[in-house]
N, C-alpha and C positions, 0 to 999 in steps of 0.2 A: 584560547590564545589571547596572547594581550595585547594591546598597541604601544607598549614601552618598545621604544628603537634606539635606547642608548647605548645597544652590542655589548651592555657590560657584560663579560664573561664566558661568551660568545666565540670565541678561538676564529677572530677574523685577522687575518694573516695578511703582513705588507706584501703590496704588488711589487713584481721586479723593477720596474722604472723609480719607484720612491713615489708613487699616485696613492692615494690614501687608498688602505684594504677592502681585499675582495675578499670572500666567501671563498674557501676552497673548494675546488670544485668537488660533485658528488660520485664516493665512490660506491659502485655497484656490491651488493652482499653477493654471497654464493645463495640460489635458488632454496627454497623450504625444504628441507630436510624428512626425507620420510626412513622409516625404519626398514631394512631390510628385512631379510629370513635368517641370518644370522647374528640380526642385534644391532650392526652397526649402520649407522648413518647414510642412507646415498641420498646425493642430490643429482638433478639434472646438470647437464654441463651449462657453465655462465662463465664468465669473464671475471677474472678475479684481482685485486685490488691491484695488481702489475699487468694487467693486460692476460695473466698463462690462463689455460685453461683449467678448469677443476673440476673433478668430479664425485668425488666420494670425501665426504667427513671421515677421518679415523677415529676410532676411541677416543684419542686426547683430543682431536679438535672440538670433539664431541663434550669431551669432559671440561676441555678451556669456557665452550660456550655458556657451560650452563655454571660455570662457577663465576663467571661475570656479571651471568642473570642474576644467579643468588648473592652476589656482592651488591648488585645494584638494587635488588630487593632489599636487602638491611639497611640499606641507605637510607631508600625511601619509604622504610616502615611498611612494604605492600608484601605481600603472598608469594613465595618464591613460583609455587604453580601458576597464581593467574600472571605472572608477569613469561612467563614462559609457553604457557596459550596464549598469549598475545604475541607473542615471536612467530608463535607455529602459525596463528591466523596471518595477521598482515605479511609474512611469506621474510621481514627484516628486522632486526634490533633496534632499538631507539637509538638515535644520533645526533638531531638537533634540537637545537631551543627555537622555538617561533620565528626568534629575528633571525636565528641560521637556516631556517628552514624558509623563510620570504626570500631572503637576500640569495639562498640557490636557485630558488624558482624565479628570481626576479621580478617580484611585486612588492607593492610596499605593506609595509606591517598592517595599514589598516582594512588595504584591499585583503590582506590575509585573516587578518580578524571577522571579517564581515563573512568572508566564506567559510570561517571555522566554525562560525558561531549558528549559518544558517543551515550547516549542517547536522546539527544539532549537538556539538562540544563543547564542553565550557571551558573557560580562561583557565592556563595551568601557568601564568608567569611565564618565568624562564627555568621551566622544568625541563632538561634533555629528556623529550617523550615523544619526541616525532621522528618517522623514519624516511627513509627514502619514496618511499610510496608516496607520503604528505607532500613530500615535496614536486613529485609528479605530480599530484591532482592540482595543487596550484598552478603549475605550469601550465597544464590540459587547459584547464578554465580561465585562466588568462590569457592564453592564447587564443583562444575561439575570440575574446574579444579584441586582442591587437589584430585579427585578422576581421573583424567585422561580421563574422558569423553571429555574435550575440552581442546586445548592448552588455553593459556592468550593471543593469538592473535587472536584463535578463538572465545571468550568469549566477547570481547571487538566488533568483526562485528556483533555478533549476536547482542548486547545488540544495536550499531548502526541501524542494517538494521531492529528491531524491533521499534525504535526512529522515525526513518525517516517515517515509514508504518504507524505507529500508528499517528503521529503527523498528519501528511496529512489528516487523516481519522477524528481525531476529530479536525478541524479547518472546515472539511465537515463539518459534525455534526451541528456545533456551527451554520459555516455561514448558511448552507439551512436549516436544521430541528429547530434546537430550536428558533432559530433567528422571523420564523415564528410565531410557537408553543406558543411563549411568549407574544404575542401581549394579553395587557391587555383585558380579554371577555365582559367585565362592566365599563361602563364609572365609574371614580372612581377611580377604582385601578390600581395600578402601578406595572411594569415589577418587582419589587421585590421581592409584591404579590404573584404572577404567578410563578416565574423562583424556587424558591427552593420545593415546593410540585411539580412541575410537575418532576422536574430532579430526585425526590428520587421516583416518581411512575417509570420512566423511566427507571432508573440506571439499577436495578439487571433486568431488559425486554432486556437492548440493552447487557449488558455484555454477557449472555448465548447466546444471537444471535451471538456475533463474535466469539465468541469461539465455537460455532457450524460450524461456516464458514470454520474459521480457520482451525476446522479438517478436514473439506471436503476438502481445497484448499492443505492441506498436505499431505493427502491418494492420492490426485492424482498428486501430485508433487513426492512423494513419489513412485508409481507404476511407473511412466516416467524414475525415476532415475536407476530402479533395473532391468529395459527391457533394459538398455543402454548395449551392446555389451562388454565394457571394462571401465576399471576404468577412460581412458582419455575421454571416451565419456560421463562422470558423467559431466565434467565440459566442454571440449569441442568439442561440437556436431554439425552435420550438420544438419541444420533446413532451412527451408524458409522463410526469414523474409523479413515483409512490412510495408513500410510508405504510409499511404495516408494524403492528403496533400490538403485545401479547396483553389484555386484559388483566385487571389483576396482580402484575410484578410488585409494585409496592409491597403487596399484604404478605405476597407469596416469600421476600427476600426477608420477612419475621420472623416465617415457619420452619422453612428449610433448614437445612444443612451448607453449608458455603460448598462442600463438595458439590452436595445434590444441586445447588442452586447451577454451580459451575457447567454442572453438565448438561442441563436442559437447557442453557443459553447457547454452550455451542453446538446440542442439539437443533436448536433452531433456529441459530445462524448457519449454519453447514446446511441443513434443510432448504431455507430460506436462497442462501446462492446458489445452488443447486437447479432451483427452478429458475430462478432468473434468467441466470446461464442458458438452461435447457432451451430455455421457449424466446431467446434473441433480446433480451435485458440486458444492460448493466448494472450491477451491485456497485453502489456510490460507497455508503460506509454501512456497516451495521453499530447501534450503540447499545448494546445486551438487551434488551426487550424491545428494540424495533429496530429495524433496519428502511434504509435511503435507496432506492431503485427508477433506475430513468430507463425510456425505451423513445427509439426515433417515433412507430409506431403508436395508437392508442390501441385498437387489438390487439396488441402482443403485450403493450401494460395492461389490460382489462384479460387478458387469459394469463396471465402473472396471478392479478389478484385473487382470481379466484380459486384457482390451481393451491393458493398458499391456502387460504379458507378451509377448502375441500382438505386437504391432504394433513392440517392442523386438528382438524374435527376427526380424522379417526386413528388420532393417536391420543388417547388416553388418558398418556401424563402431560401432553402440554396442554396452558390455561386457553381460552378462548381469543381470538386474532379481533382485531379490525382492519382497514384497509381506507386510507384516502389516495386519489389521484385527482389531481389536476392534472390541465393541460395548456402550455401557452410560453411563450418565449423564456428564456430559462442562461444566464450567463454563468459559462465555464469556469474553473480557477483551479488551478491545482489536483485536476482529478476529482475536486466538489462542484455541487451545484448550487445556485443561490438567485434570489430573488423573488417576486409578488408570488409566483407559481409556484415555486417551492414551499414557502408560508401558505399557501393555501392549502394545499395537500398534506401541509401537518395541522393546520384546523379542521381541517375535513373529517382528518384521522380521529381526533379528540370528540369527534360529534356521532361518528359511527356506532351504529346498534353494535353487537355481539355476533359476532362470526359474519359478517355484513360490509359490501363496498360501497363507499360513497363516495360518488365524482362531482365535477363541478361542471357547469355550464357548455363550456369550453369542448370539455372533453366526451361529454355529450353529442354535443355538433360534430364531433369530428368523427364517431361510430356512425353517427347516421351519414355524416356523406360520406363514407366509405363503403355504406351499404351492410356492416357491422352489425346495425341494429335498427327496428325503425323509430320514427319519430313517435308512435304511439301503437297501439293494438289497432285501432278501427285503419289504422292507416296499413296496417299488415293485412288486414282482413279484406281489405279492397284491393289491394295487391296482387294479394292470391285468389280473389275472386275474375279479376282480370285475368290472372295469367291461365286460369280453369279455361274461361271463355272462348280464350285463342287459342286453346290445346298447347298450352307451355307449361313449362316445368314452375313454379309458382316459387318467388324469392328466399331464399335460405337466411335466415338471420341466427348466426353464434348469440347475441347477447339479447337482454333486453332490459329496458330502462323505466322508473317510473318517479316521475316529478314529486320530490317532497316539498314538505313545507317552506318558505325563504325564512330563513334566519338570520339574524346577526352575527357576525362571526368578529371576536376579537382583533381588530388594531385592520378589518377590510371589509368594513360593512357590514351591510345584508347580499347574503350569496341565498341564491336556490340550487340544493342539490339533489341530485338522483342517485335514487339505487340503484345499484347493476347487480344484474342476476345473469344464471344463462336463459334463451333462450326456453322457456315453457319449461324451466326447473331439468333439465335432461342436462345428464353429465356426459362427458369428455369419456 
């Protein structure tokens, strides 16, 4: 989208009084067209450009539509199919140009630009390529700010950090599910064939699925936030966070195969969130040989780490892990995390033996007063000789930690860190 707001071209139309032009207002499409059992067109009933009701595409409307699409494809030099799975996706036809599309939604071109752009679109001039949808999201998100629900700074991250989530997710999509999905079933027919009946049985299947996620990933994003202590602990909080890290990728991305390599990354990112998941983590990002993981918890990040260790070691084809965790105040943004504790947990990680965790000071302390782990062996062994004593059950400790050497760690000093093990080497 661009910030030109000259309207040249722009079919803006004098108001009745002689007041310089308004934007016509926006007419509604008929609803996404799915294919019947007999071939032809139905849609749900909607409101149609006179107010009547509508409900079924005939053959010809059927046949008007897609001779427009294909007129409007020669136009613009594009793919008469992809301009046509773009009809079937956004659910409407293209109709405005940027400034026609501000000027319905009632923002100005550069509040429009800002949100196109942080949603991750580039500048298309005054290409008619926006449809009535576009012009809803504008409106949705400027309005949350004329009503004060969000500043214009917050409006503009959401509309980004929704861009960035969503784009990653369908370029998934694309490369591994449909990519597959599409392979013509019939010698004969071509991915053409195939791609637009399967994407409209698809569409409204995958939509309710993220939007069910969505709510579940928000209820519990949402609960973590309202347990926070204080308003600074909304955004910056003390968490455990860990990189684990596959040994080896460098050498191994010369050897392989780009398939082979492919599959053992999402071998062991799908591994990797899996456990996370499992055992009460969040998976921050993974970046193909290591992944970003936080937990409120340091037990639940110290049985992450080793859980991924373990369960890495007897599998065969992947190379060997390491694991750093720190633990210590940690500011939010975007669904990332950042700051001293995060850099340390990734120097941590670069310092770790082979198949081995290494934590830092911090998080150290915080097993032991939780009873996690003890401060030393002679301090277990007094413990449980106590607890002999008084005819009690003698302390259980999951982990256990042993003081390495202090080192210098890159751009944060001299850290002293421990290794974590489990408790007297006994597995889970």
């Amino acid at each position: 989208m661009t910030v030109d707001d000259t309207g040249s071209g722009t079919g803006v139309q004098p108001a009745p009084d002689g007041e310089p032009g308004r934007t016509a207002g926006p007419v509604t499409d008929p609803a996404p067209a799915r294919v019947d059992t007999n071939g032809d067109m139905a849609g749900e009933k909607t409101a149609g450009p006179t107010g009547e009701t509508t409900g079924r595409m005939d053959g010809q409307s059927r046949l008007d539509a897609q001779n427009r699409m294909d007129e409007e494809s020669v136009d613009s030099g594009e793919d008469p199919l992809a301009l046509r799975l773009e009809t079937l996706i956004l659910g409407a036809e293209r109709r405005y140009t940027p400034f026609q599309a501000a000027r319905s939604a009632g923002v100005s071109m550069e509040l429009a630009s800002r949100f196109w752009r942080a949603m991750g679109f580039a500048d298309i001039g005054q290409a008619k390529a926006l449809t009535e949808a576009d012009v809803l999201a504008l409106r949705r998100l400027a309005g949350l700010v004329e009503a004060g629900l969000l500043s214009e700074a917050m409006a503009v991250q959401v509309a980004r950090s929704t861009g960035q989530t969503t784009a990653r997710l369908a370029e998934w999509q694309i490369d591994s599910f449909l990519e597959g999905l599409t392979e013509p079933p019939e010698p004969g027919m071509t991915r053409t064939e195939v791609t637009y009946p399967l994407i409209e049985l698809l569409l409204p299947e995958l939509e309710e699925f993220i939007v069910y996620v969505w709510r579940r990933q928000l209820a519990a994003a949402t609960g973590r936030v309202v347990q926070a202590g204080d308003d600074e602990e909304m955004v910056d909080r003390r968490l455990a966070v860990g990189f684990a890290d596959l040994v080896g990728f460098t050498r191994l991305t010369r050897r392989m195969e780009e398939e082979e390599l492919g599959e053992l990354v999402e071998a062991f990112e799908t591994t990797a969130a899996d456990l996370v998941a499992a055992h009460g983590g969040r998976l921050i990002k993974t970046l193909g040989d290591e992944v970003l993981y936080a937990a409120d918890d340091a037990g639940i990040a110290a049985e992450i780490a080793l859980r991924l260790i373990e369960t890495m070691a007897n599998d065969e084809t992947m190379p060997e892990l390491r694991v750093g965790i720190a633990f210590g105040t940690v500011t939010t943004r975007m669904g990332d995390v950042f700051g001293t504790t995060v850099n340390l947990a990734s120097r941590l990680t670069s310092i770790a033996p082979r198949d081995a965790v290494l934590v830092d000071g911090a998080f150290a302390e915080e097993l032991i007063r939780t009873a996690d782990a003890p401060a030393s062996e002679a301090e277990a062994a007094e413990a449980a000789a106590a607890a002999e004593k008084e005819g009690e059950e003698p302390p259980v400790y999951r982990f256990a930690l042993q003081p390495m050497w202090q080192r210098p760690v890159r751009g944060l000093g001299v850290v002293e860190p421990w290794l974590l093990a489990r408790r007297n080497g006994d597995q889970p």
